[in-house]
N, C-alpha and C positions, 0 to 999 in steps of 0.2 A: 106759319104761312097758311093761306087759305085760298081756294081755287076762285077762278072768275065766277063772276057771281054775286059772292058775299062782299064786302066790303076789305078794305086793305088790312091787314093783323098791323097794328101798332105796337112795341117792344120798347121796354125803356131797362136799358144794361148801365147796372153800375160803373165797368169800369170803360175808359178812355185813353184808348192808343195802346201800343202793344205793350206786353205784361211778361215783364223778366227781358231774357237777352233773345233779340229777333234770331233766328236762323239765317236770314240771308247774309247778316252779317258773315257768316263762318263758309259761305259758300265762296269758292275763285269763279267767279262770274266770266272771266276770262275762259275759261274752256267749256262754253256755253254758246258764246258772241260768237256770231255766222254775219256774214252777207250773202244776199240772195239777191239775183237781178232779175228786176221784173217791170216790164215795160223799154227796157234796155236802160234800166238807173238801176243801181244797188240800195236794197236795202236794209239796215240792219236788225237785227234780232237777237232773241236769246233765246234756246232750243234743250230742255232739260227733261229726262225723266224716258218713263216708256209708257204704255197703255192707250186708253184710249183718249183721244187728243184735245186742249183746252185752249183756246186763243184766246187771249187778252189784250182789248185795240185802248189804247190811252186817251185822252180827252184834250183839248185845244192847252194847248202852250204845254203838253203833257210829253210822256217820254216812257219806254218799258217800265223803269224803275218808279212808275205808278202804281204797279203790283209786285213792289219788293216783298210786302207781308202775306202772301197770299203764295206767291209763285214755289217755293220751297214746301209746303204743304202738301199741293196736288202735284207735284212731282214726286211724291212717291207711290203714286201707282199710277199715274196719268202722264201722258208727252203733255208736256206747258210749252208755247210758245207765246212769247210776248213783243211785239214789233214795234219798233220808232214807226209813222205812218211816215211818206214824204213831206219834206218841209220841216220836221220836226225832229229832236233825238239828234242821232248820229246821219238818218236820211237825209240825201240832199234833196232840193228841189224838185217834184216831177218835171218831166218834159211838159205834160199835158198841163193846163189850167186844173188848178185845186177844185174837186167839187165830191159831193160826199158819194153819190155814185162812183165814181173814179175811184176814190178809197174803197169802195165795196170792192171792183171789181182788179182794184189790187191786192186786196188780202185773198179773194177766189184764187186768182194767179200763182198768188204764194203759195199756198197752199196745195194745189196742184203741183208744184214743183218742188213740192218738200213731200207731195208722195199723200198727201192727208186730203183722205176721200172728204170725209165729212168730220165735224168738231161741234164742238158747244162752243160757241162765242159770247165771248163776255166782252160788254164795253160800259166804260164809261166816260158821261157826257156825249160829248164831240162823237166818241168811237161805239157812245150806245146807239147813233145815227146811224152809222157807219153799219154797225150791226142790224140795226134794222132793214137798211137798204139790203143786207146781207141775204136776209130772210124771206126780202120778198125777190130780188132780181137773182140770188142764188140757191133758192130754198135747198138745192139736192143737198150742199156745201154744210146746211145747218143742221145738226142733230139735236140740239137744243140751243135755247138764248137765254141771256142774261143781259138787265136791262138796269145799269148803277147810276141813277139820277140821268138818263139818257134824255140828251137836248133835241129836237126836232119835233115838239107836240107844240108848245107855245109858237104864235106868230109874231110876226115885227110888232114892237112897238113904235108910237109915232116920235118920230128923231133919231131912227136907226138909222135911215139913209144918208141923213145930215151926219151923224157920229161915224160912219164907215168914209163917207167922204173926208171927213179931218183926219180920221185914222192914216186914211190914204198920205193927205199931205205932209203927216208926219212921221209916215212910216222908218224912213234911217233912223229919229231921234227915238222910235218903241224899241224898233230893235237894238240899237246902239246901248241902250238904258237896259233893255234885258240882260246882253251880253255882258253887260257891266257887272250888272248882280251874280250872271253865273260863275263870272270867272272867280268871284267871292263869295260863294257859297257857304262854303268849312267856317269862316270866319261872321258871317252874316247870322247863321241858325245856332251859333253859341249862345246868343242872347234871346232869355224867354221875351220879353216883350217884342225884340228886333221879329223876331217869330211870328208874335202875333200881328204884327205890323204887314208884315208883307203877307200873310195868307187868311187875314181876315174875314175874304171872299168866299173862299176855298174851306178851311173847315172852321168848328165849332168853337176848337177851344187848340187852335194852334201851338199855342206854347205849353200847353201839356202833352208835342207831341216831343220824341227824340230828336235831340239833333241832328245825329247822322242823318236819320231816316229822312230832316227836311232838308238838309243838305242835297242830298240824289236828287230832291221832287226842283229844288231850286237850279240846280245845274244843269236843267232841261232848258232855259230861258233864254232867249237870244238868238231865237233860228226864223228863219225867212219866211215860215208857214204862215204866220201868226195870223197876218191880215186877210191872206186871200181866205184864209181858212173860216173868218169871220164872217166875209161875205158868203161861201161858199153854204154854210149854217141858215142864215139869215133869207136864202133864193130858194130853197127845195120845197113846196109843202109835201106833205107825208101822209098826215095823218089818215086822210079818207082813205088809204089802202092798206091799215093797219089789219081791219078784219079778214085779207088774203093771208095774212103768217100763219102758217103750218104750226111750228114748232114750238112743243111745249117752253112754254116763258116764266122765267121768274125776275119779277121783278124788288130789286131794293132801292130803299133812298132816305136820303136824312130830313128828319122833320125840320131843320134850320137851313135847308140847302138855300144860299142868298141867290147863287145865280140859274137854277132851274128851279121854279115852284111847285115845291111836293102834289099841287095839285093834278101837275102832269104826271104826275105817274098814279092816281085817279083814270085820268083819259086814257092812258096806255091799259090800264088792266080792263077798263070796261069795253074797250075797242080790240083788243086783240083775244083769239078765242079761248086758246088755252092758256090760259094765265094765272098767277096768285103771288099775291104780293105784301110784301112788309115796309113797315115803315119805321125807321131807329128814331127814339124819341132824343133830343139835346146831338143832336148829328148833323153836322153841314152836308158838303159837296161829292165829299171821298171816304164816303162808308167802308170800304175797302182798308184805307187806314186809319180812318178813325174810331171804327169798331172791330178792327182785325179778327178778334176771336170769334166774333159772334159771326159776321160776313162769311168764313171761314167752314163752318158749322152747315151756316145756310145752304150754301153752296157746296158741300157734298152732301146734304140731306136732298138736294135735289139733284146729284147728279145720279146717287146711285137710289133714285125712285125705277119701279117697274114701270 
């Protein structure tokens, strides 16, 4: 990793997806799961660990169990918290219209009501928006960022408008087809090719990931977010007020990511002040599970910096 400034550190790690038997498997995730009401909707989370506190916001069509390989780590010396946003997960719907402010200023909410002065927020994609708005409309809130292929630097391209409006039109037939998938998860992520088939997108080399592990990512599919969530992405710009973040930044991303262009996270580390950043070579979208060990490493080499 290397501070703003210099150029991004590029890393290229032999191995791909986690190595030997994950931990989260052995955890009862059950005496973790909380709901928390905030904005008068509940909503849900996973609440592990003690120390000093690590929020983990998930990325569009995402779910907690985005950071199944990560979460069991820093809890053990850190409180990890991991949240469905609304719309998403086990959260229902917001009252309010979906917009990534909103998201900022419901995880501030949470957080305050779980007693958590300030945290390192980590997000990725969708939730590294979410985190940024974090940073700038709640700086006290952030002790440090973390920034995993985080969407909100590229602008529309031309035929967004037009593709949001179909989305619109066929919004029951996305979601209907998600929920399809999630409800066959277990049986979907058996097959390495069916694997690579559906996450193409998303990471490098899919079907050298575990099954379980894309069963959980699969079973997030089918919630009501999806579209508003898309527009909500697509309406904010951002970037001209990047150079306001306070908070020392570390930035990761996979040099394959198809749906945010590694070159955005270029823009984010020369735009925001404190920053240093890496870039995994042969790594899509979800560094986090695609490079687990290494991600893992990162991220307490920066948490427990002076």
């Amino acid at each position: 990793m290397v501070a703003n400034g210099a150029a991004m550190d590029k890393v290229t790690i032999d191995h791909y997806g986690p190595r030997g038997r994950s931990p989260w498997l052995d955890v009862d995730w059950r005496e973790h799961q909380r709901w928390v009401t905030v904005a008068g909707a509940p909503v849900n989370l996973v609440d592990l660990g003690s120390g000093p506190a690590v929020v983990f916001v998930h990325g569009l069509a995402g779910s907690w169990q985005n950071w199944l390989e990560n979460l069991p780590e820093f809890a053990r010396d850190h409180r990890v918290i991991a949240l469905d946003l609304p719309g998403f997960g086990h959260s229902p719907m917001p009252a309010d219209r979906i917009t990534i402010t909103r998201y900022a200023a419901i995880v501030d909410e949470l957080l305050a009501s779980l007693g958590v002065d300030d945290a390192t927020i980590v997000g990725n994609s969708m939730g590294g928006f979410v985190a940024l708005d974090m940073a700038l409309r709640h700086a006290r809130r952030v002790r440090r960022l973390v920034l995993v292929a985080a969407a909100g630097v590229s602008r529309l391209r031309p035929g967004t408008d037009q593709a949001l409006s179909a989305l619109r039109r066929a919004e029951r037939l996305v979601i209907g087809y998600n929920a399809f998938l999630a409800a066959r998860s277990d049986l979907a992520s058996r097959r390495a090719k069916l694997r690579r088939h559906l996450l193409r997108l998303v990471a490098a080399h899919p079907e050298q990931l575990p099954a379980p592990l894309v069963s959980e990512q699969l079973r997030a599919n089918g919630t009501a977010g999806f579209i508003d969530a898309i527009e909500a992405l697509t309406t904010y710009p951002i970037e001209d007020r990047l150079p306001a973040i306070a908070a020392p930044t570390l930035i990761v991303w996979g040099e394959r990511d198809r749906l945010v262009p590694v070159g955005d996270a270029t823009r984010l580390h020369r735009a925001i002040p404190n920053a240093r950043g890496v870039i995994y070579a042969d790594t899509g979208h979800v560094p986090m599970l695609e490079r687990p060990q290494r991600f893992n490493a990162d991220l307490r080499a920066f948490l427990t910096e002076a």
